[in-house]
N, C-alpha and C positions, 0 to 999 in steps of 0.2 A: 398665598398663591390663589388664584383667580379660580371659580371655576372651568374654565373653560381652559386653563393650562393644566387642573387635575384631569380633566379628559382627557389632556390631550397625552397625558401622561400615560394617562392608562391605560388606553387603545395603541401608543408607543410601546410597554411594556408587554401588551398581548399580541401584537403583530411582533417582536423580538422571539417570544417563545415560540408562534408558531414557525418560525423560519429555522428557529433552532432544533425543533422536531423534523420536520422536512431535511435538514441539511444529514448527511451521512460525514458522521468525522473523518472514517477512513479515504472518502475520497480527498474529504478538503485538506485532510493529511498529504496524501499523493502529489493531490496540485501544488501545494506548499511546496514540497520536497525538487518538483521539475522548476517550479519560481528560481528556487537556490541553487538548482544546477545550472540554468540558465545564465544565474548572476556569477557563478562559477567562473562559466565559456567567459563570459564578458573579462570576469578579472584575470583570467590568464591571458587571454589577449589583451588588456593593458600592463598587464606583467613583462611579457613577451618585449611588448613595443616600447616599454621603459628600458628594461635589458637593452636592447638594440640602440637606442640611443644614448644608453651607457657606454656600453661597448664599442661604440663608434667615436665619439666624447673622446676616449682614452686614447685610441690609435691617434686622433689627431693631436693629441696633445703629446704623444711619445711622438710625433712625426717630427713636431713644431722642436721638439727638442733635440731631437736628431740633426735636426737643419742646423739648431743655435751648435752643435759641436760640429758639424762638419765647417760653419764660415768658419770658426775660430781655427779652425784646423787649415783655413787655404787663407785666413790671416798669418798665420804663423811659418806656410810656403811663398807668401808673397815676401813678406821678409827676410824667410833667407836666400829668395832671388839675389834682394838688394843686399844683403851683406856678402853674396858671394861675387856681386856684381854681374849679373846676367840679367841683370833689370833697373830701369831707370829708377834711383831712390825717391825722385818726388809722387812718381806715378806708384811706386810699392807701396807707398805711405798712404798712398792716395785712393790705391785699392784696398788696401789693408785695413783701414779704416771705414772704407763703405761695409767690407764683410764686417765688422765688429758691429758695428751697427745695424745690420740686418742678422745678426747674434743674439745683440739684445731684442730686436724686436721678435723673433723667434723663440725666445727664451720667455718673453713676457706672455708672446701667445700661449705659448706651453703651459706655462703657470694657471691661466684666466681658463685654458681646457680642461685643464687637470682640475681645476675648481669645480667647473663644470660637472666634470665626469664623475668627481667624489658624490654631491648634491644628487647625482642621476644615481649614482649604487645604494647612496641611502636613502631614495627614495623607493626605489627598487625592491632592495631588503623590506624596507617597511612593507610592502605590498604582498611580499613572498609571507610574511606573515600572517597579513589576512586572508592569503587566498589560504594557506594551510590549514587556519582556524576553519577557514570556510569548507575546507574540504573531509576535516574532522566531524566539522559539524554534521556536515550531510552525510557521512558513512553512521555515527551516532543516528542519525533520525530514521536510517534505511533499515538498520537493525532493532530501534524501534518499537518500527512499522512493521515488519513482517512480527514482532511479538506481539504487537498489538492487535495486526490478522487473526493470529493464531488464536489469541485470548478470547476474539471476538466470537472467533469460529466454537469452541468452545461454550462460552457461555452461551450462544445463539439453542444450540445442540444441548445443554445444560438445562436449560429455557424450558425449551420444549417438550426435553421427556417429563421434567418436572409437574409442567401443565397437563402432561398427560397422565401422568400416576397421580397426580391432585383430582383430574376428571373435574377439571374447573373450565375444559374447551369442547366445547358443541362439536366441533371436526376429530377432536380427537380418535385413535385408534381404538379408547377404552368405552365411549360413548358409542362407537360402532358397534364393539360389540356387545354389549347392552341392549341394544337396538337391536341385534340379529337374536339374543338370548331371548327376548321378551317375544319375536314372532317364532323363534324354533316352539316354545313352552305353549305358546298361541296354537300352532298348527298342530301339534300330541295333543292339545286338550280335546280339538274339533275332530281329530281321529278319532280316541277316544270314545268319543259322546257320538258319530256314525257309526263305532264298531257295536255301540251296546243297542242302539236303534236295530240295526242289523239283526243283534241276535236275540231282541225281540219277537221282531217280524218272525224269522225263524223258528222259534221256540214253539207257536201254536200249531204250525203244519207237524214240526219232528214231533208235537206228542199226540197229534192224532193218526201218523205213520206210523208210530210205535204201539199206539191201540190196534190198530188193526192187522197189524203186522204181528202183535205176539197172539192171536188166537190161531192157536194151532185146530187141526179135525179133531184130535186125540185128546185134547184138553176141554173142549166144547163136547165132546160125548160124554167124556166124566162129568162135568159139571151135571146134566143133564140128568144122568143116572143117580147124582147124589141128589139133587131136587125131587127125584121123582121118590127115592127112600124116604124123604124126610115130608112128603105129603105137600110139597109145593111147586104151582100148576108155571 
């Protein structure tokens, strides 16, 4: 193989795959499925239309036979015209004879319908066949199809929470909250660290309100009087 047919081979096989990514099966399922019901309508209307010129086939050929026993039957009244003599014998013979012969040719039509008409039922039958298969078929693919929905649906939803209990997806719900833990732990630290600034600052004012605040008069005169016993000024 040439190089330029492995290329070509190979840019064929990677333009297949990405089409085969792209395509969604369940729809090309769907589409499939109304193809077959389509080809369905089609085959019962050539079902139908076969039927009808079955059935139409038969009547004439039960008609064509009807006809061959009725001549034979005004064969057989022309006759006993003439044997009862209320009609001329050569003219009885001579009718009698036309009707026999448009007997047989009624009779032969008969036949050649009825051939007909057989050829059309089992033509027919055959057809009712395939539409049957065909209509198996498609009840099979519809049922399926909604299992194959479902399956989908399922694994889709399967999929997902799995990606997310793996914490293998950036959007994830478990990534989110991570992302909120890390700035709640963020914001208590920076409390935190204002609240002790805070009572820093604090700290120096409350302990020189506290100096001054616990010299009482009565504590300040003892003091005084004990410095003054112990010789200092």
């Amino acid at each position: 193989m040439s190089f330029f047919k492995r290329l070509f081979k190979v840019g064929e096989s990677q333009a297949h795959a990405m089409i085969d990514k792209m395509e969604d099966p369940i729809k090309l399922t769907e589409q499939g499925i109304r193809d077959l019901k389509k080809d369905l309508t089609a085959a019962m209307t050539s079902l139908a239309e076969v039927k009808g010129v079955a059935i139409r086939t038969r009547k004439e050929a039960d008609k064509k036979k009807n006809m061959a026993q009725d001549y034979e039957r005004k064969a057989m009244l022309l006759l006993q015209k003439m044997q009862n003599g209320s009609m001329d014998a050569a003219d009885a013979e001579r009718l009698a004879t036309e009707a026999l012969n448009l007997k047989e040719q009624s009779l032969a039509e008969s036949v050649r319908l009825g051939t007909e008409a057989t050829a059309h039922e089992q033509r027919a039958a055959g057809l009712q066949t395939q539409v049957s298969k065909l209509k198996s078929t498609i009840t099979s693919y519809d049922n399926d199809l909604i299992t194959l929905k479902a399956r989908a649906r399922t694994a889709h939803s399967t999929k997902k929470i799995n990606a997310q209990l793996a914490n293998i997806d950036s959007s994830s719900t478990i990534a989110m909250l991570e992302k909120m833990k890390a700035k709640v732990e963020e914001d208590e630290s920076l409390a935190q660290a204002y609240g002790e600034v805070a009572a820093a600052d604090a700290g120096i004012d409350s302990e020189i309100d506290n100096a001054l605040g616990s010299t009482s008069p009565g504590a300040s005169t003892d003091l005084l009087e004990l410095k003054k016993r112990m010789g200092i000024s």
